[in-house]
DSSP file (Angstrom, degrees, kcal/mol; ACC not computed):
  #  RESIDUE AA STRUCTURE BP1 BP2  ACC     N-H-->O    O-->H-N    N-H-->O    O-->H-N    TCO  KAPPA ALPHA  PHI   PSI    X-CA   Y-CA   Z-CA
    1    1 A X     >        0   0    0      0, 0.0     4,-1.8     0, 0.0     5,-0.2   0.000 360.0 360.0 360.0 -53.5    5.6   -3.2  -12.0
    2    2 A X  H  >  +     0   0    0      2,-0.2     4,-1.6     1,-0.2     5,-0.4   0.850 360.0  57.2 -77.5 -28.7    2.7   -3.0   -9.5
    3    3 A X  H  > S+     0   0    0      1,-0.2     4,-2.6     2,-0.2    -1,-0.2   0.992 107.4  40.2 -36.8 -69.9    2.8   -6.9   -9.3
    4    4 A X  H  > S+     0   0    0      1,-0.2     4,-1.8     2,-0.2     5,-0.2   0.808 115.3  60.3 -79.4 -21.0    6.4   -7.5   -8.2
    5    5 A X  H  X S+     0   0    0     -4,-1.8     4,-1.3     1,-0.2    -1,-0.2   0.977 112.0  36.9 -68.2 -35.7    5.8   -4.2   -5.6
    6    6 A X  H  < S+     0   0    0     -4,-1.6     4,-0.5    -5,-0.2     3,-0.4   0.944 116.3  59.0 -78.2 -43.2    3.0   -5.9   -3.9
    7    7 A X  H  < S+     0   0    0     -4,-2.6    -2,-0.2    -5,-0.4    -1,-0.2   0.648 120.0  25.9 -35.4 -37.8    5.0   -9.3   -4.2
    8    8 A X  H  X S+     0   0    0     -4,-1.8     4,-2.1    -3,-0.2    -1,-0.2   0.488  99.0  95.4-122.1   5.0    8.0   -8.3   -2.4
    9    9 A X  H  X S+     0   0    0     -4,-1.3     4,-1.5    -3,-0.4     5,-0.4   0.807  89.6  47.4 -48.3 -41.7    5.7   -5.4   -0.3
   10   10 A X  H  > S+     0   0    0     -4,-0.5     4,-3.6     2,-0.2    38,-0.3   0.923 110.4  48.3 -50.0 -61.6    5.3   -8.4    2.9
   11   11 A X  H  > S+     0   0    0      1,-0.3     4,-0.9     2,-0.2    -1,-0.2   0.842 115.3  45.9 -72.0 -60.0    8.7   -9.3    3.1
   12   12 A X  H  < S+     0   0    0     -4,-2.1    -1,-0.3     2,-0.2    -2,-0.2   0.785 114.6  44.2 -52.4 -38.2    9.8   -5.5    3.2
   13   13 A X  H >< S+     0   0    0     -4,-1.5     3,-0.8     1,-0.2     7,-0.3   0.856 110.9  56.0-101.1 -34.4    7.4   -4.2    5.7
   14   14 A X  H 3< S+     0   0    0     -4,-3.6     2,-0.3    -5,-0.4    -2,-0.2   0.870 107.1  48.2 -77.8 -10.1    7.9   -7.2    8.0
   15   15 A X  T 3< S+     0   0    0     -4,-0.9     2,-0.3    -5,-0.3    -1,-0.2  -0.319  87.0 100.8-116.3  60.5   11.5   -6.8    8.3
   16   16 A X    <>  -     0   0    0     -3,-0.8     4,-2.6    -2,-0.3     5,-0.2  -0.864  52.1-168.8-146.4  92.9   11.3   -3.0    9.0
   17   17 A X  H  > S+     0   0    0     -2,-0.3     4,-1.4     2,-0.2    -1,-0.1   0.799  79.3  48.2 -77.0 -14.3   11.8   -2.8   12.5
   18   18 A X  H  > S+     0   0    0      2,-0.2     4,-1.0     3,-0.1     5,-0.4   0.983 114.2  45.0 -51.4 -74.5   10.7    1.2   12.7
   19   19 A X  H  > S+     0   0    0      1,-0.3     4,-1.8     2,-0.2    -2,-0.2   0.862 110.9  54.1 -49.3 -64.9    7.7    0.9   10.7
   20   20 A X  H  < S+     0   0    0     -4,-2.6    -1,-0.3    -7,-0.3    -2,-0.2   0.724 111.3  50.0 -34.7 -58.8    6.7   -2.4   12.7
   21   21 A X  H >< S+     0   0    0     -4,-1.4     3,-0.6    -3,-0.2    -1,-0.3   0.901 107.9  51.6 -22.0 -95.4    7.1   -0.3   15.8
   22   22 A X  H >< S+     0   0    0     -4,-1.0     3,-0.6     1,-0.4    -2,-0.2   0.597 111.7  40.8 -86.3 -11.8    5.1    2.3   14.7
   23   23 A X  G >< S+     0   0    0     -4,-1.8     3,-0.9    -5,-0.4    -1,-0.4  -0.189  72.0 126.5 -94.3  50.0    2.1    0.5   13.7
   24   24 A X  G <  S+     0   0    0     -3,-0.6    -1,-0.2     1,-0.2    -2,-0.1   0.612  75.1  46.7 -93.0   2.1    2.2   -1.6   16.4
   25   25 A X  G <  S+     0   0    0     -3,-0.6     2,-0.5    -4,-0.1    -1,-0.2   0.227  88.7 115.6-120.0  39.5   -1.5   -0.7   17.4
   26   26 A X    <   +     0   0    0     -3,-0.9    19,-4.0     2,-0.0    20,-1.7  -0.799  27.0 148.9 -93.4 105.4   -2.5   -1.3   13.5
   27   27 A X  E     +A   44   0A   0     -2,-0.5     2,-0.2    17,-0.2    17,-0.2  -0.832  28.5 120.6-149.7 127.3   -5.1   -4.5   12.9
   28   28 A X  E     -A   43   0A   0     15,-1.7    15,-3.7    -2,-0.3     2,-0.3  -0.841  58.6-125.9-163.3 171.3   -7.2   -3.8   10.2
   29   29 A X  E     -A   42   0A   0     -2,-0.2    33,-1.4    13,-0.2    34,-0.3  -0.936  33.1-179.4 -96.4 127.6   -8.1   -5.3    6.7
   30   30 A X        -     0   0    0     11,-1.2    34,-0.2    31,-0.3     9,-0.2  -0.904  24.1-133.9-167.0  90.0   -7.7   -2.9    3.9
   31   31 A X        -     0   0    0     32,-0.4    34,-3.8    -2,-0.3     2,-0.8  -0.222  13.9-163.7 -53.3 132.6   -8.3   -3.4    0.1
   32   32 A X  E     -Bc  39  65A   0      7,-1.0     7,-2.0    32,-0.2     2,-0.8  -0.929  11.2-158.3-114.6 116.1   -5.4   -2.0   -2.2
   33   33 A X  E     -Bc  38  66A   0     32,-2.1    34,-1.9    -2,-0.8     5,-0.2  -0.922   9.9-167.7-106.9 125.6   -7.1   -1.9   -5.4
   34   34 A X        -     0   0    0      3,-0.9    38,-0.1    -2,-0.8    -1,-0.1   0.148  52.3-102.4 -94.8  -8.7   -4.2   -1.9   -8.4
   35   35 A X  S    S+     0   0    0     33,-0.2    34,-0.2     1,-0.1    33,-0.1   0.547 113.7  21.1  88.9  12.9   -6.7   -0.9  -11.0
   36   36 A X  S    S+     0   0    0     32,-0.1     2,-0.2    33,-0.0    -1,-0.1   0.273 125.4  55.9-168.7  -6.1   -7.2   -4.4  -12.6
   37   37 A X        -     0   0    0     -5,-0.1    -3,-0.9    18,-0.0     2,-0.2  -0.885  69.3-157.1-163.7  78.0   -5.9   -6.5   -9.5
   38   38 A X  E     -B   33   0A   0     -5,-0.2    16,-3.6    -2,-0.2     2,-0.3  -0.534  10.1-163.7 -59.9 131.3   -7.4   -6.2   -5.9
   39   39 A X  E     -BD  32  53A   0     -7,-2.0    -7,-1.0    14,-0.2     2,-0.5  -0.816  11.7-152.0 -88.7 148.5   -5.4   -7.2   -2.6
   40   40 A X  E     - D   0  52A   0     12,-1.0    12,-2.1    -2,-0.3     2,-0.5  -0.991  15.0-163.3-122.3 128.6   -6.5   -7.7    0.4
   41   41 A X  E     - D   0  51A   0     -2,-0.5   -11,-1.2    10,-0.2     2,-0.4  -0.941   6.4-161.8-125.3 118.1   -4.0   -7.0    3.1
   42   42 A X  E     -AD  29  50A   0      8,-0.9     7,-1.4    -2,-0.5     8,-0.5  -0.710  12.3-176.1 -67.7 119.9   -4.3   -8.1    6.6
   43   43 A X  E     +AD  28  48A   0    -15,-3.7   -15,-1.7    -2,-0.4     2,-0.4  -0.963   5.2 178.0-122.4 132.6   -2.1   -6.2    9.2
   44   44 A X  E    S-A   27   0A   0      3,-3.5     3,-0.3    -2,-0.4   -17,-0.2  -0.838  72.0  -6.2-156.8 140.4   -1.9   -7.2   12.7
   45   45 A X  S    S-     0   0    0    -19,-4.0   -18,-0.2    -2,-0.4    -1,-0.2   0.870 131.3 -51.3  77.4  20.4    0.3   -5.3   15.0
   46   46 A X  S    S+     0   0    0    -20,-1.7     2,-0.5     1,-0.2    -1,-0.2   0.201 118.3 123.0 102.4 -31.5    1.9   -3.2   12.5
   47   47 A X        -     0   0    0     -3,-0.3    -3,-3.5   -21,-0.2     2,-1.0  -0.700  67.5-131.5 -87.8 125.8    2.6   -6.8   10.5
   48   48 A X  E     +D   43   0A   0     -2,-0.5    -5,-0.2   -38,-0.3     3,-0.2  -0.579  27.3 176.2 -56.3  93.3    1.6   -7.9    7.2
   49   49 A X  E     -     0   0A   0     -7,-1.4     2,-0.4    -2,-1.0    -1,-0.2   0.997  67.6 -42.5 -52.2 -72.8    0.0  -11.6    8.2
   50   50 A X  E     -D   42   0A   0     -8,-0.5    -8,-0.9    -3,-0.2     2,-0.8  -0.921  43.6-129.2-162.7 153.1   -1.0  -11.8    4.3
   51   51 A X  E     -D   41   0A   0     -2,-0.4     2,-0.2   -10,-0.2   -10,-0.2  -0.905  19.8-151.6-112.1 130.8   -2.2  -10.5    1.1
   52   52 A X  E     -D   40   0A   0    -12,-2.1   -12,-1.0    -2,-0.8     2,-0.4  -0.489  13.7-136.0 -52.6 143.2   -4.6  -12.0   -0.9
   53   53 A X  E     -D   39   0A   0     -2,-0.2   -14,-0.2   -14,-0.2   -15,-0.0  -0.948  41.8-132.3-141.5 126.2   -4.6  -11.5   -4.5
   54   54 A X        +     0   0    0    -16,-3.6     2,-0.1    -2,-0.4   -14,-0.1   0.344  64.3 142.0 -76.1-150.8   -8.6  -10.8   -5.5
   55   55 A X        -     0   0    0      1,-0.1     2,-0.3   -16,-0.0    -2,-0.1   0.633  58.3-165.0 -75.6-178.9  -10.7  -11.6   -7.4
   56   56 A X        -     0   0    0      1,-0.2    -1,-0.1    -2,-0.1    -2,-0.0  -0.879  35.7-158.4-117.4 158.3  -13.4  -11.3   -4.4
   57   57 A X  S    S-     0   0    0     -2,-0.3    -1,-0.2     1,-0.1     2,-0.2   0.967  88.3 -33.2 -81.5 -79.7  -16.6  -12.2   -3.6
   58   58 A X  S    S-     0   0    0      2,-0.0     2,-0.1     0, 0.0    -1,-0.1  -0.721  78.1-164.7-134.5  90.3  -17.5   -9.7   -0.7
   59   59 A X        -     0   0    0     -2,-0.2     2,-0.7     1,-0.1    -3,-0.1  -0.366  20.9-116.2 -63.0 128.4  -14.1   -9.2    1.1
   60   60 A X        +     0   0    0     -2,-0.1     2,-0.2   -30,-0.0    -1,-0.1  -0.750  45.5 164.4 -87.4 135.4  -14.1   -7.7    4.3
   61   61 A X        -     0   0    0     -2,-0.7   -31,-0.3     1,-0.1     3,-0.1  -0.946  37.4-148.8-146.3 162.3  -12.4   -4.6    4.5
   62   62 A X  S    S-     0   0    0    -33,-1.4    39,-2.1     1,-0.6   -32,-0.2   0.517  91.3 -19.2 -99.4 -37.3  -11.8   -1.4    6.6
   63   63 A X  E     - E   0 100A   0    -34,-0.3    -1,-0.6    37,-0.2   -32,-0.4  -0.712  64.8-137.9 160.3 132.7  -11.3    0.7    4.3
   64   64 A X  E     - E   0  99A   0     35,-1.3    35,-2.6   -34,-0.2     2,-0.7  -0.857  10.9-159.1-163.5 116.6  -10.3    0.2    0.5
   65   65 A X  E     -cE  32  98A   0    -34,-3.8   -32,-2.1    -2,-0.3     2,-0.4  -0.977  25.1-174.8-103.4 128.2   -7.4    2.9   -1.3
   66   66 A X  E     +cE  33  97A   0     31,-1.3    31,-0.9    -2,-0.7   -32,-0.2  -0.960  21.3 140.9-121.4 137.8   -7.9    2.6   -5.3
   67   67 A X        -     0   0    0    -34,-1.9     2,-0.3    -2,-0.4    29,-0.1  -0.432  52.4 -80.0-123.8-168.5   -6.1    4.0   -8.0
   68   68 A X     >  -     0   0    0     27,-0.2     4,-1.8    -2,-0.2     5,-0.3  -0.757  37.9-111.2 -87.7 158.7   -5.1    2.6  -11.5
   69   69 A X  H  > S+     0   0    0     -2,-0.3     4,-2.9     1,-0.2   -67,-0.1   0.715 118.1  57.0 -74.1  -7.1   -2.5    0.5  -12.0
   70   70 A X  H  > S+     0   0    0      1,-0.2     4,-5.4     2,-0.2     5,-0.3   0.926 107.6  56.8 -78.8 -44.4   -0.4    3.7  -14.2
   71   71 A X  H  > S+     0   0    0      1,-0.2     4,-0.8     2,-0.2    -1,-0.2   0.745 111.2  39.6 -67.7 -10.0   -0.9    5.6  -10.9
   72   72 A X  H >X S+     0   0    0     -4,-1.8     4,-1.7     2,-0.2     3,-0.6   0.921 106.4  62.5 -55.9 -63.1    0.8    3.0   -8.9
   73   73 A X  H 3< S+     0   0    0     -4,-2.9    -2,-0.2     1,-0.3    -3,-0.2   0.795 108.4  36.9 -68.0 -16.4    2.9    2.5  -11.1
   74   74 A X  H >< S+     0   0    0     -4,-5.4     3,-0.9     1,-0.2    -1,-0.3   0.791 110.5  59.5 -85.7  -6.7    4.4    6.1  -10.8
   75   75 A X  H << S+     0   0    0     -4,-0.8    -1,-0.2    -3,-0.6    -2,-0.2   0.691 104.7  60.4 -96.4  -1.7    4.0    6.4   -7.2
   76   76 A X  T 3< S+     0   0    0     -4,-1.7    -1,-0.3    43,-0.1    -2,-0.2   0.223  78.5 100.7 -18.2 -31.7    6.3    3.3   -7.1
   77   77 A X  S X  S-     0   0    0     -3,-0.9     3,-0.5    -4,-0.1    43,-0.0  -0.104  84.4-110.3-105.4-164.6    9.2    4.4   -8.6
   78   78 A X  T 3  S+     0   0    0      1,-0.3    -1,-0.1    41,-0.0    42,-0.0   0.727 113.0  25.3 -94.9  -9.8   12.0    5.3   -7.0
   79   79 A X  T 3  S-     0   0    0     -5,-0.1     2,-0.3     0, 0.0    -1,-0.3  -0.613  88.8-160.1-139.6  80.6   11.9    9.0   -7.6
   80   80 A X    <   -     0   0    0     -3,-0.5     4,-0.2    -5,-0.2     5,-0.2  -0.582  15.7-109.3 -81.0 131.3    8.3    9.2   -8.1
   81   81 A X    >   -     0   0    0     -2,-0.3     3,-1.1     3,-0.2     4,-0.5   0.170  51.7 -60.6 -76.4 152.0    6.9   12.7  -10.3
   82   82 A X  T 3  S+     0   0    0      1,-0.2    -1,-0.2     2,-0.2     4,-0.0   0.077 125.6  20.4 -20.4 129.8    4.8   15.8   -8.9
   83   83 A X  T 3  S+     0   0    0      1,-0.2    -1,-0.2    -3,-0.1    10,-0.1   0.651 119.1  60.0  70.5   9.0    1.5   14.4   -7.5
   84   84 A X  S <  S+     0   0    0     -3,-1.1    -2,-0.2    -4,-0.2    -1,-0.2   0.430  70.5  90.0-151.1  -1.4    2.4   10.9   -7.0
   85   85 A X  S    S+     0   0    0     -4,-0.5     2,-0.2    -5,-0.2    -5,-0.1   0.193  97.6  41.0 -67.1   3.0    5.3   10.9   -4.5
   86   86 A X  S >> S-     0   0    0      1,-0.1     4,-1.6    30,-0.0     3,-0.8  -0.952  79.4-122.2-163.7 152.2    2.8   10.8   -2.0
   87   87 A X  H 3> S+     0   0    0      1,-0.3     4,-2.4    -2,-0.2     5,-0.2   0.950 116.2  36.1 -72.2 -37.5   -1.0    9.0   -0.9
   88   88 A X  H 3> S+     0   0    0      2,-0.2     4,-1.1     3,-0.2    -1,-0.3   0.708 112.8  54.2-115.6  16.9   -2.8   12.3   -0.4
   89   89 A X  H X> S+     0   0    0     -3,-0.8     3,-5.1     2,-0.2     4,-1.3   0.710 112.3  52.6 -58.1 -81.2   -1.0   14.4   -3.5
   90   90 A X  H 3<>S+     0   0    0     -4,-1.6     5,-3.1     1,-0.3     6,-0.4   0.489 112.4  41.0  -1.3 -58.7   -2.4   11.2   -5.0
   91   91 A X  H ><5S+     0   0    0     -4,-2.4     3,-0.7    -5,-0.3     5,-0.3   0.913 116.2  55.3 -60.0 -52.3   -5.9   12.2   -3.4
   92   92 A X  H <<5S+     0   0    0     -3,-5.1    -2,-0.2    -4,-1.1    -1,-0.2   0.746 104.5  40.6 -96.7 -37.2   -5.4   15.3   -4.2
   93   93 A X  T 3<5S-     0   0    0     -4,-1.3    -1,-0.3   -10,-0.1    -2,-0.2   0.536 117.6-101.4 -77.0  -0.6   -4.8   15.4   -7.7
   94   94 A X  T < 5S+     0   0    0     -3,-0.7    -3,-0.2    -5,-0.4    -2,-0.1   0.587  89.9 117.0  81.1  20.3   -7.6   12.8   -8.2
   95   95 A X  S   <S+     0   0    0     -5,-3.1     2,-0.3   -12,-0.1   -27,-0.2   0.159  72.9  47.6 -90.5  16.7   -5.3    9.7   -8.7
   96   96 A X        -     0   0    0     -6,-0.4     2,-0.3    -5,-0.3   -29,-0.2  -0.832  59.8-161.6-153.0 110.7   -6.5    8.3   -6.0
   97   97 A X  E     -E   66   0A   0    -31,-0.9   -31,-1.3    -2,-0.3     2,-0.7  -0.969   7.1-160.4-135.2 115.6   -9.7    7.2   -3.8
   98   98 A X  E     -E   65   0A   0     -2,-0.3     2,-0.4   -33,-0.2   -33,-0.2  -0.859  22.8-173.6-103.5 136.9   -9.9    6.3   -0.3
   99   99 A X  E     +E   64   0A   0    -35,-2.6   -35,-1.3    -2,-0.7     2,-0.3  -0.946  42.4   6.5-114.1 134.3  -13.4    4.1    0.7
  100  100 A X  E    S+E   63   0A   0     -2,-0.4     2,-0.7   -37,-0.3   -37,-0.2  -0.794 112.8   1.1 108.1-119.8  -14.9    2.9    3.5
  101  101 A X        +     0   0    0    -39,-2.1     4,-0.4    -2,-0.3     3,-0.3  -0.654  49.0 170.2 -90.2  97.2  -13.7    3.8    7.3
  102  102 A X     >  +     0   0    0     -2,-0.7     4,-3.1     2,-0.2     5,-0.4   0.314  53.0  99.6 -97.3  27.7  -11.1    5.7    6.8
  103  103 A X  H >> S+     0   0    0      1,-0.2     4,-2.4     2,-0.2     3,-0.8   0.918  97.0  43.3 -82.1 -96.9  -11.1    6.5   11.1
  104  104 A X  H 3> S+     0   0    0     -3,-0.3     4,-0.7     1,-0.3    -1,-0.2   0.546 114.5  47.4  -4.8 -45.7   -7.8    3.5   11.0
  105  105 A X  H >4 S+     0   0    0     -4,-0.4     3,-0.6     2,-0.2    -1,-0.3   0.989 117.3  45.1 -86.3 -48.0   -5.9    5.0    7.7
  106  106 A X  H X< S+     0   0    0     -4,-3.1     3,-2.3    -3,-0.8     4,-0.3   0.947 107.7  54.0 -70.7 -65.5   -6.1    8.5    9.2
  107  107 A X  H 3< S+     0   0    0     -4,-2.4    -1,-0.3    -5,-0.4    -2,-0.2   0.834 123.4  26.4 -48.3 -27.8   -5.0    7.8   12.5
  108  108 A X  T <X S+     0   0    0     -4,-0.7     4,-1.6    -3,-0.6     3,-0.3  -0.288  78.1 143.0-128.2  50.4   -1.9    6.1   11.4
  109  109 A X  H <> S+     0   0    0     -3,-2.3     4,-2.0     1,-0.2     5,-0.3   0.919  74.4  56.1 -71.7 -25.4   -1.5    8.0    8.0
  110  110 A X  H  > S+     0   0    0     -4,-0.3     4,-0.9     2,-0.2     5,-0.3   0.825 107.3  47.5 -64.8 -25.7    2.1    8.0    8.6
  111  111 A X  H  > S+     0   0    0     -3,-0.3     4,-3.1    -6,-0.2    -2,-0.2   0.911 115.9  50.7 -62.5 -86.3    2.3    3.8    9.0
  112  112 A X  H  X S+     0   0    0     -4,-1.6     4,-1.9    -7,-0.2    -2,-0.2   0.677 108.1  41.5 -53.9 -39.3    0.5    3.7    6.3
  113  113 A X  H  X S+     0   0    0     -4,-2.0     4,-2.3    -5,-0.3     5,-0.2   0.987 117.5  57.9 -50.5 -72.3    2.4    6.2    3.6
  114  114 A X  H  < S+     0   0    0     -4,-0.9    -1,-0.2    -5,-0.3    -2,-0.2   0.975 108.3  40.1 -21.3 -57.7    5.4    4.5    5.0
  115  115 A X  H >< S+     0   0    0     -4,-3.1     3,-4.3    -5,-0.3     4,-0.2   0.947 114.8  53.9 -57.7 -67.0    4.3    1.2    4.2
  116  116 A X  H 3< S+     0   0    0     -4,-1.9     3,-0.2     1,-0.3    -1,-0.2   0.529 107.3  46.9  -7.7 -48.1    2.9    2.2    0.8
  117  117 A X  T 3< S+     0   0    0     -4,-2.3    -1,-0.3     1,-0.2    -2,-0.1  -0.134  85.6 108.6-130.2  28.2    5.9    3.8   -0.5
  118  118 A X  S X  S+     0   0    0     -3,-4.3     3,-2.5    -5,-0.2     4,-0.3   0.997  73.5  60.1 -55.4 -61.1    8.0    0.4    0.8
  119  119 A X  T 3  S+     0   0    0      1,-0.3    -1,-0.2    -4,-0.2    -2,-0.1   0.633  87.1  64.0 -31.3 -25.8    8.4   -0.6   -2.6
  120  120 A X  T 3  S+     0   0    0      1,-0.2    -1,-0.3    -3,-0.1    -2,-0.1   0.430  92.2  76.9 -96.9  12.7   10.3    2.2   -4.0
  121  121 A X  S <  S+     0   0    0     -3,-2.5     2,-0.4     1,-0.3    -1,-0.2   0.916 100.4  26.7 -57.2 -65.7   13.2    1.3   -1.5
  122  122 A X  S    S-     0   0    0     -4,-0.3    -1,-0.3     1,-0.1     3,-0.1  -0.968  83.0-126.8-126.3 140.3   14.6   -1.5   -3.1
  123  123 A X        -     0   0    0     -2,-0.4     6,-0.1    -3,-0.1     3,-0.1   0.041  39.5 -99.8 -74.6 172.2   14.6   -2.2   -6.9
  124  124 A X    >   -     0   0    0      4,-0.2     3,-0.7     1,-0.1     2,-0.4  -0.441  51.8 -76.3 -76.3 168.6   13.1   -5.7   -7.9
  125  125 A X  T 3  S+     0   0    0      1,-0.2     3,-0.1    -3,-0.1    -1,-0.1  -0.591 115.6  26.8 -71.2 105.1   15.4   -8.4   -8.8
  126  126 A X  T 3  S+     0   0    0      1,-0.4     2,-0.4    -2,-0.4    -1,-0.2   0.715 100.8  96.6  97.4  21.0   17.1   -8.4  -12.1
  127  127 A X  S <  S-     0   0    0     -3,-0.7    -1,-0.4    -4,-0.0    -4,-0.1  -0.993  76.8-108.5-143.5 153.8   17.1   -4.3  -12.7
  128  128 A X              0   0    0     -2,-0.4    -4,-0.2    -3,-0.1     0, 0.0  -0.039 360.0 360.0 -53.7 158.9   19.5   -2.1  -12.1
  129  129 A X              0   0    0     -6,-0.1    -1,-0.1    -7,-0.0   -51,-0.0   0.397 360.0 360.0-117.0 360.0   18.8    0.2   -9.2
């Protein structure tokens, strides 16, 4: 599940002309840790350039959200449960951890949630929606 979300996450957030818009003064690097499977995602201008898929040696990063891969996977779905339907329930229930400068995530917490919760738009290929 948290695979194919991050897999088809690029593709989704660059062809969202809103969101693109609204991060348009978004360049950062930013680890999404999956809880067995680090990204690194480069945005510049609101656009995903590219994700990496870890492991890393010493990535540079901005600022680094990690959860496990179960909490993903619920905040993923398409009607996602109490405490996971959003990045700071997440936080807030402890499912969540944000690291490093988070001066970038905060300022555009709405880009980012937006982006985040791209996946749970359209189901993956070969399930039912």
């Amino acid at each position: 599940m948290v695979m194919l979300a991050v897999e088809r996450w690029s593709s989704l957030a660059n062809n969202d002309a809103w969101l693109t818009q609204r991060g348009r003064y978004v360049s950062v690097a930013f680890l999404l840790d999956t809880g067995g499977t680090d990204f690194l995602v480069h945005i510049h201008r609101g656009r995903i350039e590219r994700v990496e898929r870890g492991p890393f040696v010493m990535p540079a990063w901005g600022f680094a959200l990690r959860a496990p891969a179960e909490a993903w996977a619920a905040f993923w779905q398409a009607d996602p449960p109490p405490g996971s339907h959003d990045l700071l329930a997440m936080l807030r229930f402890g499912k969540l951890r944000i690291e490093g400068d988070q001066h970038v995530f905060m300022a555009n917490l709405q880009y980012f949630k937006d982006l985040l919760a791209l996946p749970r738009r359209a189901p993956a290929e070969g399930t039912r929606a």
